[in-house]
N, C-alpha and C positions, 0 to 999 in steps of 0.2 A: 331207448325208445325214440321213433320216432311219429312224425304227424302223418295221419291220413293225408295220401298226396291232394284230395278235393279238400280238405281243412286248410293245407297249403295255401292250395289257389284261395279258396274264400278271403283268409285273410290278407292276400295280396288284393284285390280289390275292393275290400274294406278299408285300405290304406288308399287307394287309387280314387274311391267314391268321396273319402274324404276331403283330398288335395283339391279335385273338382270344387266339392260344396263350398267349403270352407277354407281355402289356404288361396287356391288361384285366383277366385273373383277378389280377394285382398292384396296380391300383390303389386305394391308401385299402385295401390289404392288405399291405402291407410289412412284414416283422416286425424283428427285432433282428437286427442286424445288414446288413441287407440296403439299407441308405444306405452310403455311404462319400464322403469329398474327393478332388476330383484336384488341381488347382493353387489353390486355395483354398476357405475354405466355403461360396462363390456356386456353386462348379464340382462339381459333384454327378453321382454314377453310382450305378445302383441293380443289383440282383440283373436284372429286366427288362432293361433299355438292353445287359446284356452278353448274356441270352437272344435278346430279339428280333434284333442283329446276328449271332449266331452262326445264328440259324433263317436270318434270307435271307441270310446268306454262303452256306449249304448250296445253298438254293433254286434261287439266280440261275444254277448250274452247268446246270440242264438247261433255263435260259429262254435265257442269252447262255455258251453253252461259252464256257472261257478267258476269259473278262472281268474283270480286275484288280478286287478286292474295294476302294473303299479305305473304310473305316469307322471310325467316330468313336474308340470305343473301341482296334479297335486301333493305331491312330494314337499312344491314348494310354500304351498298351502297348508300341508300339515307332515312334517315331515316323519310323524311315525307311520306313517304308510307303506313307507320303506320296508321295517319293521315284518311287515307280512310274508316278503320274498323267500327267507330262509325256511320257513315252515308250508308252505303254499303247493300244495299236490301241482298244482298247474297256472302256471302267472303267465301277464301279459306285459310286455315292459314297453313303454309307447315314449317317444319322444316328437312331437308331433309336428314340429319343428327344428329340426338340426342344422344350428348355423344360424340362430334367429336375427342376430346382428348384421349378418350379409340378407336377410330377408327387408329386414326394416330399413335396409339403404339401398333397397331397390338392386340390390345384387343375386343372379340368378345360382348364386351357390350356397344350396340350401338342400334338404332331403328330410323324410320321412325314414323314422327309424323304427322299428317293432323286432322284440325278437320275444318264444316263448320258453319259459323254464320248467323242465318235469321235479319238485324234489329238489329245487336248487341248482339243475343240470340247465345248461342251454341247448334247446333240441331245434331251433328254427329261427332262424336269423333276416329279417328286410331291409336292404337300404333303397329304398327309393327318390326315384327325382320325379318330382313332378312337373318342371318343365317341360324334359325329354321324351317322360311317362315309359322309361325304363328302371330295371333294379336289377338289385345282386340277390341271390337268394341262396342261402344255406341250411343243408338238413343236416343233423349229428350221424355222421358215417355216409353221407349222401353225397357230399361234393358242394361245390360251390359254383354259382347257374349266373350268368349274364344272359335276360331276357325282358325282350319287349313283345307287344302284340303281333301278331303277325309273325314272327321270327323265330326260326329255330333256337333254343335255349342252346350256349356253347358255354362249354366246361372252362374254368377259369384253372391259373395255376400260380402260382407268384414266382418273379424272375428268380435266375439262379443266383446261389449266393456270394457275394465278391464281395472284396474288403470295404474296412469303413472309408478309408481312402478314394474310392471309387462310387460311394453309395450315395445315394439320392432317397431322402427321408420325412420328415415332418416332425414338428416339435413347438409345441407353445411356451415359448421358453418363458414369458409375462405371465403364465399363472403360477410358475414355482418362485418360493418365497425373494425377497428384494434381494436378499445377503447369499442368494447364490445362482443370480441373473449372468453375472459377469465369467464366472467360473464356467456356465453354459456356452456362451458367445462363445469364448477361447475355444473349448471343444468342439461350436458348429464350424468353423474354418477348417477342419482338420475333414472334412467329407465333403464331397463332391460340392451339395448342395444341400440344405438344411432349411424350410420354412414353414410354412401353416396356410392351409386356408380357413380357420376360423370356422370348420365345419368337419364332424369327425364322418359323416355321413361319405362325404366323396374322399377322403382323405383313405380311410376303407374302404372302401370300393376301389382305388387306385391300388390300394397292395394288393387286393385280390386280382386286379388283372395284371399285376406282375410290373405295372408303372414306376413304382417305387418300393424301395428295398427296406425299410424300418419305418413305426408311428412308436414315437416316446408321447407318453402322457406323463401328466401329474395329478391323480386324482383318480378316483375308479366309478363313476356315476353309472351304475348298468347302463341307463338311457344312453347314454355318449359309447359303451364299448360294449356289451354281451354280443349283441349279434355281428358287429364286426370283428369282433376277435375269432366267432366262429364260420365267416366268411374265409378271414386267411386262414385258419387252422384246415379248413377242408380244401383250400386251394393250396396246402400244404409248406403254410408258414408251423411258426414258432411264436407262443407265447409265453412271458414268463413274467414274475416282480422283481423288482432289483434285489427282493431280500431271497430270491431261489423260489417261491412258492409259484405253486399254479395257477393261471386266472381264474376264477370263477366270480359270477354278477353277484355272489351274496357279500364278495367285499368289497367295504367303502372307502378303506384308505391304502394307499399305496401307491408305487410308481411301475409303469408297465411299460416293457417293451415288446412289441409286437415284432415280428423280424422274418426274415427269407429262411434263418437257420439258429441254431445254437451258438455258430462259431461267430457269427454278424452279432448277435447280440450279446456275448460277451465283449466286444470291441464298443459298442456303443456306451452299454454300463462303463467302463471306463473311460470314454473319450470325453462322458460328460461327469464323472469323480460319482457315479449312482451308488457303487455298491458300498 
């Protein structure tokens, strides 16, 4: 299944109407009190991220009636909400700021993420910047869209596949456990280059235009990876878990590699001991 291409658009400027109201007049304006921690001091939520999710919670009611809200915060508010996604005719998965820690120090690497699920499937995937006020945009069996206002929408593809020797990637090596930080390091030496921007929003968006060649996680939060995983998958990556299974947003544990091909991501599973 796919979305009405006007459903499409709607929800692209429901995420656009947002960042206006709610994300931009706050940034590198944050006052006191308006930071706070959730599960550590990396893990950050602002005044913003709980406004912007409350605005297209509202929103999305007269874009997709009845369509299961799931969003980052309140996930972190009540984490059976989650809960809902696997059984859900039609969800909304909102992360309504990606990268909140480059947000709250005044860094312009941050995005809006939404993608929507039919049944568990992921059929429509957003990264958006709201600085730039462009995004990526993916439909299931549609392709993958680099477009802003005014501009022709140009098909995206990810680069061809060349070895891990070669390859330029991303990887948050600090959120996999203490006792197998060191074992990673060893392995990022062995590739090109190997780092993170602390935001899985542009991080995805770069493998979809073919910038870089793999995105290792550790952890499967839909909010951080459904719609980008189906960004590269339609600009014709690879995704897969280190234990063989296929991505899909209804699991929460796991490790993923996203990759240019099959053969790159067998190299990677090994250069960092995954499988």
């Amino acid at each position: 299944m796919r979305l009405d291409h006007d459903i499409e658009q709607a929800l692209i400027s429901m995420a656009r109407d947002a960042a206006r109201a709610e994300i931009l007049p706050r940034f590198r304006n944050l006052g006191a009190g308006a930071i706070s921690a959730k599960s550590s001091p990396m893990d950050l939520v602002t005044v913003a991220d709980v406004a912007a999710e409350e605005h297209m919670t509202r929103a999305v009611q007269s874009i997709l009636p009845g369509a299961v809200v799931i969003g980052e915060e309140a996930v972190s508010a009540d984490p059976s909400v989650l809960d809902q996604l696997a059984e859900a005719e039609v969800a909304l998965i909102v992360d309504p700021i990606d990268g909140t820690w480059n947000f709250a120090h005044g860094l312009s690497t941050f995005g809006v993420i939404l993608a929507v699920t039919v049944r568990g499937q992921t059929v429509f995937g957003l990264l958006y910047d709201p600085i730039h006020d462009d995004w990526v945009q993916a439909s299931l069996g549609g392709g993958s869209w680099m477009a802003a206002p005014g501009l022709t929408p140009r098909r995206l593809q990810v680069a061809s596949v060349r070895p891990f020797a070669e390859s330029n990637g991303f990887m948050p090596h600090y959120l996999f456990p203490k006792a197998e930080q060191r074992r990673l390091v060893e392995g990022m030496i062995g590739a090109r280059r190997v780092t993170t921007l602390f935001c899985s929003c542009h991080e995805y968006r770069m493998m979809a235009q073919g910038h870089v060649d793999f995105v290792q996680t550790e952890g499967l939060n839909p909010w951080d990876h459904a719609a980008g995983v189906l960004a590269a998958l339609e600009a014709g990556g690879h995704a897969q878990l280190a234990d063989g299974r296929d991505y899909a947003p209804t699991l929460t544990k796991g490790r993923l590699t996203v990759s240019t091909g099959a053969a790159l991501r067998e190299e990677v599973v090994a250069a960092f001991g995954l499988g």
